[in-house]
ZATI-931380 format. One record per residue: residue number from 0; residue in one letter; chain; z negated, y, x negated of N, C-alpha, C, O in turn. Coordinates in nm, 4 decimals. Example, Ala and Ser with C-alpha at 12.3 -4.5 7.8 and 13.67 -1.06 7.14 Angstrom:
BEGIN
- 0:A:A:-0.7800:-0.5690:-1.3190:-0.7800:-0.4500:-1.2300:-0.7800:-0.3300:-1.3200:-0.8465:-0.3319:-1.4236
- 1:S:A:-0.7080:-0.2250:-1.2850:-0.7140:-0.1060:-1.3670:-0.7870:0.0030:-1.2900:-0.8039:0.1138:-1.3409
***
This chain:
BEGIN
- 0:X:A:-3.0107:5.5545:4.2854:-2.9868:5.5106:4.4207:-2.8979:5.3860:4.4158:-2.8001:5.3767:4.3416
- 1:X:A:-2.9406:5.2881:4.5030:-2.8523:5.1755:4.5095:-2.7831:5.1812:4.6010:-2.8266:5.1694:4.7155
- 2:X:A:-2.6085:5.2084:4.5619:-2.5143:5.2334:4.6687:-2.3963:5.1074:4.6907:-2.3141:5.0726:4.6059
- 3:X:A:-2.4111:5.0558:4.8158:-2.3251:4.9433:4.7705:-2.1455:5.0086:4.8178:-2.1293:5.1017:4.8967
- 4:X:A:-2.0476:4.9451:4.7588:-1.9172:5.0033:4.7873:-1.8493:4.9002:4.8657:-1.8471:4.7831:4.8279
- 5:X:A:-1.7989:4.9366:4.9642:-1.7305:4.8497:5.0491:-1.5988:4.9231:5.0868:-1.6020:5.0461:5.0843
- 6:X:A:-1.4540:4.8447:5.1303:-1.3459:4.8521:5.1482:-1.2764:4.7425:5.1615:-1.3283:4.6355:5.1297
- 7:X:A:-1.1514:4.7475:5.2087:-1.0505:4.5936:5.2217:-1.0279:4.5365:5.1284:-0.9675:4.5725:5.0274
- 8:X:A:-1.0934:4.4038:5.1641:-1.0041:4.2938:5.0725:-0.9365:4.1880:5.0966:-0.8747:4.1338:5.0050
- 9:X:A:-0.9352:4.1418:5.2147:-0.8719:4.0494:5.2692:-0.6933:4.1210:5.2558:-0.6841:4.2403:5.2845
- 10:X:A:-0.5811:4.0576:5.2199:-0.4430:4.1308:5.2202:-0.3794:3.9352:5.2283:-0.4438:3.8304:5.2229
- 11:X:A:-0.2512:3.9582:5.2407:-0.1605:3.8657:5.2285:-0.0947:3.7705:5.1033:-0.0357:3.6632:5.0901
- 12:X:A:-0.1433:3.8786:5.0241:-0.0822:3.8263:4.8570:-0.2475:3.8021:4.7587:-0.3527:3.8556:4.7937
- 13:X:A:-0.2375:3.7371:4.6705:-0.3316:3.7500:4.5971:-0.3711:3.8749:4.5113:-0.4833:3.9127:4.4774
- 14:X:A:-0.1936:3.9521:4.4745:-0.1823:4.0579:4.4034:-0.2554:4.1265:4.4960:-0.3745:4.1422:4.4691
- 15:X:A:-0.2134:4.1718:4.5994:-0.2817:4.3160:4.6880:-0.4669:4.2681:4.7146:-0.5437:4.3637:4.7247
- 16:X:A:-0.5208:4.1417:4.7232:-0.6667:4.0804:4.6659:-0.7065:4.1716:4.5975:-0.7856:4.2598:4.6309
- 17:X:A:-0.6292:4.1494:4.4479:-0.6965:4.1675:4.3279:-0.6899:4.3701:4.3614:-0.7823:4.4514:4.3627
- 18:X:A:-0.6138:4.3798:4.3727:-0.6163:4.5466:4.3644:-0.7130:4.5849:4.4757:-0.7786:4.6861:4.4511
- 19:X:A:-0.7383:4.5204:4.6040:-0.8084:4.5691:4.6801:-0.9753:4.5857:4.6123:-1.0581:4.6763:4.6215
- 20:X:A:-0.9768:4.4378:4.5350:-1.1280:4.4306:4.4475:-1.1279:4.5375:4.3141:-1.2215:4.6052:4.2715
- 21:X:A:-0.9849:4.5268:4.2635:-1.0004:4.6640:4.1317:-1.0252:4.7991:4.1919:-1.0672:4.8902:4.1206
- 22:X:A:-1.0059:4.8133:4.2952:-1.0594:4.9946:4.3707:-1.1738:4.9814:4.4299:-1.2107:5.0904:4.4736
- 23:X:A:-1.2642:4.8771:4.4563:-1.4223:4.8710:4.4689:-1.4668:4.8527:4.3717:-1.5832:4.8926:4.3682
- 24:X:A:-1.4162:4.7884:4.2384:-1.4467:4.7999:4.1009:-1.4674:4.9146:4.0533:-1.5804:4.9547:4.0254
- 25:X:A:-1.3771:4.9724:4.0401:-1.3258:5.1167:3.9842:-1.4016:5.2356:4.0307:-1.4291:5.3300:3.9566
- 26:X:A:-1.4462:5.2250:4.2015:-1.5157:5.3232:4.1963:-1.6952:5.2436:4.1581:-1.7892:5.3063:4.1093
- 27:X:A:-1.6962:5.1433:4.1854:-1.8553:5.1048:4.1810:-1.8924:5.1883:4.0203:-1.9983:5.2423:3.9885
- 28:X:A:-1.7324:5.1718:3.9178:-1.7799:5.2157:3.7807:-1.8515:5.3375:3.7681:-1.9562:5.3636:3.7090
- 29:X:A:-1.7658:5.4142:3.8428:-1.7903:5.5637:3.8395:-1.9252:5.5925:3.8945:-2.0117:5.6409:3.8216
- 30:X:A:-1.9531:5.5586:4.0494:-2.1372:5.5239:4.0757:-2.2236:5.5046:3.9230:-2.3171:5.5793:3.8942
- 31:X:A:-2.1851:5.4138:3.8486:-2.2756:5.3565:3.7064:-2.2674:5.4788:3.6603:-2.3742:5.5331:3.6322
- 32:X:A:-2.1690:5.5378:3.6445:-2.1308:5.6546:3.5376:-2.2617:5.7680:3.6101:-2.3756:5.7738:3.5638
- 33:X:A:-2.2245:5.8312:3.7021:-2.3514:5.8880:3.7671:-2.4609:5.8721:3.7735:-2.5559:5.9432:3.8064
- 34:X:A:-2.4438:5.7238:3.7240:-2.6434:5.6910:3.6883:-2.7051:5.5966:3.8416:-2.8267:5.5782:3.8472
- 35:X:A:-2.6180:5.5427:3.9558:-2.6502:5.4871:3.9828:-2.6454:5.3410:4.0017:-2.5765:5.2724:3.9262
- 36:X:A:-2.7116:5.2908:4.0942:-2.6728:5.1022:4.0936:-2.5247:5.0816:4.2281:-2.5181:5.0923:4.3506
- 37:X:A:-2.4508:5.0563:4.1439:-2.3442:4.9701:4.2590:-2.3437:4.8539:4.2955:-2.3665:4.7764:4.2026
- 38:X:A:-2.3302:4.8148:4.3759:-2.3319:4.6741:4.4328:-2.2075:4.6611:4.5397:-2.1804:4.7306:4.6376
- 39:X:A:-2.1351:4.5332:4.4778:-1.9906:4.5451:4.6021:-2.0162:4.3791:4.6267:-2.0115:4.2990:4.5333
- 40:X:A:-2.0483:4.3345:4.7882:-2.0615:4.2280:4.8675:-1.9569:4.1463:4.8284:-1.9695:4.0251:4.8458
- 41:X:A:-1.8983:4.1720:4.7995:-1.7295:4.0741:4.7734:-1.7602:4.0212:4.6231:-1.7352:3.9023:4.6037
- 42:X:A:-1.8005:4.0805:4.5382:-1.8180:4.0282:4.3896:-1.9495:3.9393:4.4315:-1.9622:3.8286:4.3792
- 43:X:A:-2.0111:3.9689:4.4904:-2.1921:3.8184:4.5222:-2.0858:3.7103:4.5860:-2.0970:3.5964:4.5407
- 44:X:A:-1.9919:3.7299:4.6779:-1.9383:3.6135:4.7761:-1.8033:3.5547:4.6665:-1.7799:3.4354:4.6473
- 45:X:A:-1.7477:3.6378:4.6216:-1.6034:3.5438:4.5864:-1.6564:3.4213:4.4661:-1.6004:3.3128:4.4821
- 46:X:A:-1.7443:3.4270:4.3641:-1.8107:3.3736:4.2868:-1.8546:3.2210:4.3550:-1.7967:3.1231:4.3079
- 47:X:A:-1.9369:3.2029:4.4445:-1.9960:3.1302:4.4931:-1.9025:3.0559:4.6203:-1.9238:2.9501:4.6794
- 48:X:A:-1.7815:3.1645:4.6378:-1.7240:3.0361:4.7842:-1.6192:2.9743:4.6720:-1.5948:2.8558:4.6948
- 49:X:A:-1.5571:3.0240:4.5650:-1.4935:2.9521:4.4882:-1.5110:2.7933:4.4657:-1.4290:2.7038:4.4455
- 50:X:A:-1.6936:2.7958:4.4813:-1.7732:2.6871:4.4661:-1.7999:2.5799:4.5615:-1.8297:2.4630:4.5370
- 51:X:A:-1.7791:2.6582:4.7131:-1.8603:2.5941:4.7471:-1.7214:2.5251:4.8906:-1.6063:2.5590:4.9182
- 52:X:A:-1.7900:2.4492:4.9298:-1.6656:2.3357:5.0467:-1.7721:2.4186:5.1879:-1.8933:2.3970:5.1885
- 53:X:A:-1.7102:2.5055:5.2925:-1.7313:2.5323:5.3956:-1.6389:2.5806:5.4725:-1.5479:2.6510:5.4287
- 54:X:A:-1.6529:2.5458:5.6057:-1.5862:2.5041:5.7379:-1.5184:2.6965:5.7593:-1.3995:2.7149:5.7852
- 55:X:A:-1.5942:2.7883:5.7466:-1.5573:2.9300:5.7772:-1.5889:3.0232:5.6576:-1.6762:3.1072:5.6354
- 56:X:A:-1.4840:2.9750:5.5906:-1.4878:3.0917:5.4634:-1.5227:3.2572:5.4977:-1.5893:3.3364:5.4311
- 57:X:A:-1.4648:3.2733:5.6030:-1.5046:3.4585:5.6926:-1.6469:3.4389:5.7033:-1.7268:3.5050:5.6370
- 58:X:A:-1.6734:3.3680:5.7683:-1.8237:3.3769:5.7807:-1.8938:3.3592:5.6953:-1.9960:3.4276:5.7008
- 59:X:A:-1.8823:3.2718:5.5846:-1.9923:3.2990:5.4776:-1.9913:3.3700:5.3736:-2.0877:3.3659:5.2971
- 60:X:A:-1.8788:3.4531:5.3475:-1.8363:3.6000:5.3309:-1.8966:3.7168:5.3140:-1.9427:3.7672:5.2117
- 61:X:A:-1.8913:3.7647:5.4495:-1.9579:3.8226:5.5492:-2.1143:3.7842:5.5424:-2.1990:3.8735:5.5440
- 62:X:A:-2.1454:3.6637:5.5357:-2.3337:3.6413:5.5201:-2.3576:3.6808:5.3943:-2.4574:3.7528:5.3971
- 63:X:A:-2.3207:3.6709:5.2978:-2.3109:3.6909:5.1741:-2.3206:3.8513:5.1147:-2.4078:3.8862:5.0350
- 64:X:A:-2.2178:3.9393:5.1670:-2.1788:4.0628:5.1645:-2.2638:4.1172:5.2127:-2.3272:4.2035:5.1520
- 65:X:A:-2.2974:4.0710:5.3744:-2.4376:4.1952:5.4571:-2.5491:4.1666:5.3680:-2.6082:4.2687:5.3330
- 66:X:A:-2.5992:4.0483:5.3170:-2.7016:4.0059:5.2548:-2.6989:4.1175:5.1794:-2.7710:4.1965:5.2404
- 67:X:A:-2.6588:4.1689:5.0847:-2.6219:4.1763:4.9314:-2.6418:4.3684:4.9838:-2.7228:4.4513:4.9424
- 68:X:A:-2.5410:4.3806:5.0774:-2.4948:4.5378:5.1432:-2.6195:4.5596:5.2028:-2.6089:4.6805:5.2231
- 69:X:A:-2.7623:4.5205:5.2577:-2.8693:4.5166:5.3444:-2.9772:4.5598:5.2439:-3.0749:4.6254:5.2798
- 70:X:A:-2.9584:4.5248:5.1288:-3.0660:4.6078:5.0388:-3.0324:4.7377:4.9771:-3.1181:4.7993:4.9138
- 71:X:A:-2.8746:4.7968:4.9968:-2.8654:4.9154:4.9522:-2.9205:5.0548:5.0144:-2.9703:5.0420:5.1263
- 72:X:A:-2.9195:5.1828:4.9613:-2.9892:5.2928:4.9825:-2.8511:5.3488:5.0576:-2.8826:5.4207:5.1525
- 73:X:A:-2.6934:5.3344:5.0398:-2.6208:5.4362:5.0727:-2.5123:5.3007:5.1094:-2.5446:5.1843:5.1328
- 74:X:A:-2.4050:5.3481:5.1059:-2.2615:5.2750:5.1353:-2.2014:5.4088:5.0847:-2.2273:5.5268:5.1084
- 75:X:A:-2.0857:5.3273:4.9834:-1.9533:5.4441:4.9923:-1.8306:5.3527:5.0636:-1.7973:5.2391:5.0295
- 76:X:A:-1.7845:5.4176:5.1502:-1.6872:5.3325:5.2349:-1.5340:5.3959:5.1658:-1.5200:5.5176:5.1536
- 77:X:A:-1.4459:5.3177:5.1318:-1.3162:5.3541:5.0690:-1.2149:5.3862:5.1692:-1.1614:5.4934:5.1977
- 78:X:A:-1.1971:5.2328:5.2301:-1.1300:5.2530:5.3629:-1.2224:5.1584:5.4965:-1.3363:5.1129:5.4858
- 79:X:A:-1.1752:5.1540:5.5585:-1.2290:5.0775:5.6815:-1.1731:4.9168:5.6977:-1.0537:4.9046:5.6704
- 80:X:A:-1.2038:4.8628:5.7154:-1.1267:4.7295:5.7043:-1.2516:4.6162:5.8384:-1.3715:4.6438:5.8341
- 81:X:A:-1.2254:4.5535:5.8945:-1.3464:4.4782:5.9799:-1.4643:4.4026:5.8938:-1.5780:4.3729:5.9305
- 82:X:A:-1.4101:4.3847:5.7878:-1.5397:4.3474:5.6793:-1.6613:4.4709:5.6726:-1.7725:4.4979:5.7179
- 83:X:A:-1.5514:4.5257:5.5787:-1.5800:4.6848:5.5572:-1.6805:4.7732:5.6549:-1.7812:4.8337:5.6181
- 84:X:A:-1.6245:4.7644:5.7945:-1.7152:4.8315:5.9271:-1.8166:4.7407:5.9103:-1.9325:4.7797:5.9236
- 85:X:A:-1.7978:4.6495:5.8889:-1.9606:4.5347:5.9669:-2.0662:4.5894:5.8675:-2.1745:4.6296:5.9101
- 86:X:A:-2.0284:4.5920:5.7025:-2.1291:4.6358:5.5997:-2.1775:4.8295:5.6628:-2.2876:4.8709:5.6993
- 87:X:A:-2.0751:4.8873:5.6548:-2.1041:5.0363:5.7425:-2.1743:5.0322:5.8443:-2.2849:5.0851:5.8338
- 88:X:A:-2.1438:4.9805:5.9544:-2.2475:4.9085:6.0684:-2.3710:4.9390:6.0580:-2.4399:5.0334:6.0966
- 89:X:A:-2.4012:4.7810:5.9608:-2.5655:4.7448:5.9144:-2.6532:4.8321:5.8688:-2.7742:4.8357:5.8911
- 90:X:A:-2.5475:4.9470:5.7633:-2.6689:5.0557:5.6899:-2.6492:5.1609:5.8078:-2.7337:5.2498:5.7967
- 91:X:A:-2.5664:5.1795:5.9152:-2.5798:5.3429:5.9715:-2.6969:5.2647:6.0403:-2.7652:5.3545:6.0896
- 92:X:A:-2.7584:5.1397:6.0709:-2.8046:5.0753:6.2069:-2.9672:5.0960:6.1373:-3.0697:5.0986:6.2054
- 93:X:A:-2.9633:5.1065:6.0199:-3.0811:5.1278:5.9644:-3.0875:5.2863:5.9062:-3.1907:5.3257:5.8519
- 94:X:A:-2.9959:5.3550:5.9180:-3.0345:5.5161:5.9291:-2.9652:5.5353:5.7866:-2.9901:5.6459:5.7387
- 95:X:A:-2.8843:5.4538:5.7077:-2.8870:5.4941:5.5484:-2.7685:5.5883:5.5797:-2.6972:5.5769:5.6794
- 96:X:A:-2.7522:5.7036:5.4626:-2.6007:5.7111:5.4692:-2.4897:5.6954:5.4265:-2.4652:5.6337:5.3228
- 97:X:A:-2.4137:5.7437:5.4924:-2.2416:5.6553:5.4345:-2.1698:5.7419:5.4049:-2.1556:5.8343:5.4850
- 98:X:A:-2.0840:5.7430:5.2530:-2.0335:5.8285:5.1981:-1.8809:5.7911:5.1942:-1.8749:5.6725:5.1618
- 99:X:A:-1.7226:5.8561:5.2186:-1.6578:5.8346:5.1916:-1.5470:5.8632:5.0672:-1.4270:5.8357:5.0674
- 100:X:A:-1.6122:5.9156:4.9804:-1.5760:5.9672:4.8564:-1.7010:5.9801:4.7408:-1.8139:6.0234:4.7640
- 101:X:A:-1.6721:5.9524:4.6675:-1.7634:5.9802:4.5331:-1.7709:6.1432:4.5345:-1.8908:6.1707:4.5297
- 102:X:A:-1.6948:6.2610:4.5389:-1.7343:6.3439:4.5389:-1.8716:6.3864:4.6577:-1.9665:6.4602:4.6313
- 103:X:A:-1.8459:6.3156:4.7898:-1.9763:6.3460:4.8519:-2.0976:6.3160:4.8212:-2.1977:6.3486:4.8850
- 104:X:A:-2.0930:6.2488:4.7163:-2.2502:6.1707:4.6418:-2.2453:6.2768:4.5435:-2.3619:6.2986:4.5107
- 105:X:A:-2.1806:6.3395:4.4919:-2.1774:6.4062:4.3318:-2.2386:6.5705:4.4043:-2.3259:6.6479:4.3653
- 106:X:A:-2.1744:6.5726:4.4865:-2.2540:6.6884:4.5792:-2.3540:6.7428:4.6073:-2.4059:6.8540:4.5974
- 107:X:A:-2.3815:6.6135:4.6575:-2.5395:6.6256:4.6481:-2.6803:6.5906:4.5456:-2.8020:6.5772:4.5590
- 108:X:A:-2.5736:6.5856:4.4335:-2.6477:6.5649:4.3084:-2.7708:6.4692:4.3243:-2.8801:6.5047:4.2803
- 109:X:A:-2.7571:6.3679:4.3766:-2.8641:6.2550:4.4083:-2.8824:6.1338:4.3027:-2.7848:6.1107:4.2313
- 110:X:A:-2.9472:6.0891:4.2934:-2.9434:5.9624:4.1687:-3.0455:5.8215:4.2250:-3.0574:5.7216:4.1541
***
């Protein structure tokens, strides 16, 4: 199953950044470990705006992330954050479901 992981990353410091991206890391690992595909919207976008010169960094973000979050089968949501809801949003709006713990995926023994 391709589950993408979403949670906050936008914070004030670069430090609280990086940790917000090491706990969508960390669990996307554990998804692999279970045998499925993770995908976290923030690792497709931070790569490419590094790169690129535009007027609304939020917004092409966000285009980037739903893009990326729009082909998954599930969402595991960590915490809620307005990024975070918009990717949750898109998959409840298409019927997928949304998990807030890795144990609720392990539950249901799904792959």
């Amino acid at each position: 199953m391709i589950i993408g992981v979403a949670g906050p990353y936008s914070a004030t410091t670069a430090q609280q950044r990086q940790q917000n991206l090491d706990a969508m890391n960390h669990a996307a690992a554990k998804l692999l470990e279970l045998g499925h595909t993770p995908i976290i919207g923030m690792n497709a976008a931070l790569p490419v705006l590094a790169k690129a010169n535009v007027a609304d960094v939020y917004k092409a973000t966000m285009d980037i992330s739903l893009a990326v979050i729009s082909a998954c089968d599930a969402l595991l949501l960590l915490a809620e954050s307005p990024g975070a809801n918009k990717e949750r949003d898109l998959l409840l709006a298409k019927g997928k479901p949304i998990f807030t713990s890795i144990d609720e995926i392990t539950a249901l023994n799904i792959h």
